[in-house]
C-alpha positions in Angstrom: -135.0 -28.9 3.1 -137.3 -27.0 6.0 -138.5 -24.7 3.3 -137.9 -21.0 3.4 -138.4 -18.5 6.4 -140.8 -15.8 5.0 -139.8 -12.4 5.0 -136.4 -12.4 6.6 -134.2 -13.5 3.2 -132.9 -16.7 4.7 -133.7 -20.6 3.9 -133.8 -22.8 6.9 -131.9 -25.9 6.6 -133.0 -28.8 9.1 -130.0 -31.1 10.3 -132.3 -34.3 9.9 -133.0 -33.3 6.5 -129.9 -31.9 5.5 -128.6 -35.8 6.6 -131.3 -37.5 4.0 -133.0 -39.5 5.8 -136.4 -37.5 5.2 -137.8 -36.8 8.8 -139.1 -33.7 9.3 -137.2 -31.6 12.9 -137.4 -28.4 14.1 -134.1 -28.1 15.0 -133.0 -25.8 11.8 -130.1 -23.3 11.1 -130.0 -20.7 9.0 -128.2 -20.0 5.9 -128.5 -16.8 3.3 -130.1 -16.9 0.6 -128.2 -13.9 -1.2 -126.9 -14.5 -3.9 -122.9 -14.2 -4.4 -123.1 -14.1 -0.6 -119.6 -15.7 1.1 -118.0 -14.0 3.7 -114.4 -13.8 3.2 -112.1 -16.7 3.8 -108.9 -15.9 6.1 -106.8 -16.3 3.2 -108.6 -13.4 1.6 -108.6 -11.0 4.9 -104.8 -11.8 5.0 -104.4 -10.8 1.0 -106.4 -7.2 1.9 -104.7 -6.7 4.7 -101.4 -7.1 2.6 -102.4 -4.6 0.2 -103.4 -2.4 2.3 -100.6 -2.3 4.2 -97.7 -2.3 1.2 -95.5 0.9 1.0 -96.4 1.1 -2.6 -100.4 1.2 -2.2 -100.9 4.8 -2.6 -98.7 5.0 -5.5 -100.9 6.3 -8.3 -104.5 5.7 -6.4 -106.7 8.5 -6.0 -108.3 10.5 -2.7 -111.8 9.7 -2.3 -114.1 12.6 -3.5 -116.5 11.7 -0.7 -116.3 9.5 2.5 -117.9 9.0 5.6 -116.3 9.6 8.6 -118.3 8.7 11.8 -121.7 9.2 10.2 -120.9 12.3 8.3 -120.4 12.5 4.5 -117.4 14.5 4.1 -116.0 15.5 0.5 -112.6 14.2 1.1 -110.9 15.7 -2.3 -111.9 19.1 -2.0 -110.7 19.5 1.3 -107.3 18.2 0.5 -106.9 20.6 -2.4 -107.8 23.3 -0.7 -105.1 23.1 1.9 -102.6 21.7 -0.3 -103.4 24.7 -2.6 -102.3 26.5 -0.1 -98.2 27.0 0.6 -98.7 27.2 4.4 -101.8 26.3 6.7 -103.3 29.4 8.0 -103.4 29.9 12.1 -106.9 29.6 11.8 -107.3 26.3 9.6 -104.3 24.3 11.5 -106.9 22.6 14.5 -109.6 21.9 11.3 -106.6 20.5 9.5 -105.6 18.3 12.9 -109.2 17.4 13.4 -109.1 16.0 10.0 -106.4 14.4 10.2 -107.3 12.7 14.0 -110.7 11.7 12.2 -109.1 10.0 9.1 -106.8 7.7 11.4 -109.7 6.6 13.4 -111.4 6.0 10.5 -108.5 3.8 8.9 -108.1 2.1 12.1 -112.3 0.7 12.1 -111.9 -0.3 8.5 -108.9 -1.3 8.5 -110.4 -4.1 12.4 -113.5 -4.4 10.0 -111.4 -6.4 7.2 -109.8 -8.3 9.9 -113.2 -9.7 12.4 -116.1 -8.2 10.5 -119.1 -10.0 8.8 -118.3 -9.1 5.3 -118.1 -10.7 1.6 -115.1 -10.3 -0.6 -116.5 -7.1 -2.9 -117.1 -5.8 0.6 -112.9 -6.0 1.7 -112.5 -4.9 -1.6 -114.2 -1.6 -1.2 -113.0 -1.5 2.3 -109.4 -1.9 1.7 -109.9 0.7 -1.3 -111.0 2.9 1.0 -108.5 3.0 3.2 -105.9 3.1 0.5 -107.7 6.4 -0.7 -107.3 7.5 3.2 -103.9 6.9 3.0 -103.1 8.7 0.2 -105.3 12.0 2.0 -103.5 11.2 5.1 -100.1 11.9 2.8 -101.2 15.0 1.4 -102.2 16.3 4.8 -99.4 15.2 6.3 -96.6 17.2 3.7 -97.8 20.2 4.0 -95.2 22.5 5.1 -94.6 24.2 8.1 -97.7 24.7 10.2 -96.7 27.4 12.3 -94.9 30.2 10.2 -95.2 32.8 13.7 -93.6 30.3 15.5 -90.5 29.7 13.1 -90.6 33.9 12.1 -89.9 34.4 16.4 -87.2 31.9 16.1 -85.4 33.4 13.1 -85.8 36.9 14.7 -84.0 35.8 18.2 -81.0 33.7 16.2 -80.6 37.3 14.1 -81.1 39.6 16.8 -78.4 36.8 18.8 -75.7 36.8 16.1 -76.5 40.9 15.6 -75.2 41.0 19.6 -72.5 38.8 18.9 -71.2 40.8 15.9 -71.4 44.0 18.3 -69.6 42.7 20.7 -66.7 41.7 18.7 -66.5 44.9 16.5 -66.2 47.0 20.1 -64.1 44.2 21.5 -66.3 43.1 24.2 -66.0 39.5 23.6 -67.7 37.5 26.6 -64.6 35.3 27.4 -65.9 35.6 30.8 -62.7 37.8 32.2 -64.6 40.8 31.7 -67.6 39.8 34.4 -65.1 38.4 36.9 -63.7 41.8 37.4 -60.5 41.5 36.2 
């Protein structure tokens, strides 16, 4: 062995030396010296990716009481309760609500490439694909709440009443609209 670069938490192997025949090169790569570090095997991405992906994974797992979402701590729990509290989502919480919801999908997405290409050990996917579970299970939440836009469905049920009202009249004074009546007869 090389011998151990200083101050940067990594041994340098040399290629002669690593062969045993005991001549010193400078041609040298570099392993780490953490210890427990292995980046995950493809087996293990695929096993991650698996359970984060089953239909049962948010059965019984928990929302996240914090999480970061593109550099911002955000307390994940709290805000879920709040609007699920909640029967309806107020007019003026529906875009924060959206937001959310846009932000925690992105965020899946990253974590979810991150367990697939990224530089990371297996307590690392673990985390990760914990994470996301925990995302999932928020993005459910957000994603039952009931009808978002109660003025919207109150105008609707107004016109159908104030339509069948017209229809009623017209057939209790016997002005039924079979069209006869427009043609001039």
């Amino acid at each position: 062995m090389c011998g151990t670069a200083k101050g940067f938490g990594v041994q340098a192997v040399s290629s002669v030396c690593a062969r045993g025949d005991g001549l010193e090169s400078s041609d040298c790569t570099f392993l780490p010296t953490q210890p427990g570090y292995r980046t995950v095997q493809a087996y293990e991405r695929k096993q991650l990716l698996e359970r984060v992906e089953r239909e049962s994974a948010t059965v019984g797992a928990d929302i996240p009481e914090t999480i970061t979402v593109q550099g911002k701590d955000i307390d994940l729990r709290t805000f879920v309760f709040e609007i699920k509290r909640r029967e309806t989502v107020p007019a003026g919480e529906r875009d924060r609500v959206e937001q959310a919801k846009r932000n925690l999908r992105r965020e899946r997405t990253e974590r979810i490439e991150l367990i697939e290409e990224g530089d990371i050990t297996r307590e690392e996917g673990e985390e990760l694909a914990g994470s996301i579970i925990g995302i999932d299970r928020a993005l459910n939440a957000l994603e039952s709440l009931g009808p978002t836009d109660l003025e919207r469905e109150q105008q609707a049920q107004q016109a159908a009443d104030r339509k069948r009202w017209m229809s009623f009249l017209q057939k209790a004074l016997g002005r039924e609209d079979d069209g006869a009546s427009r043609r001039g007869r």
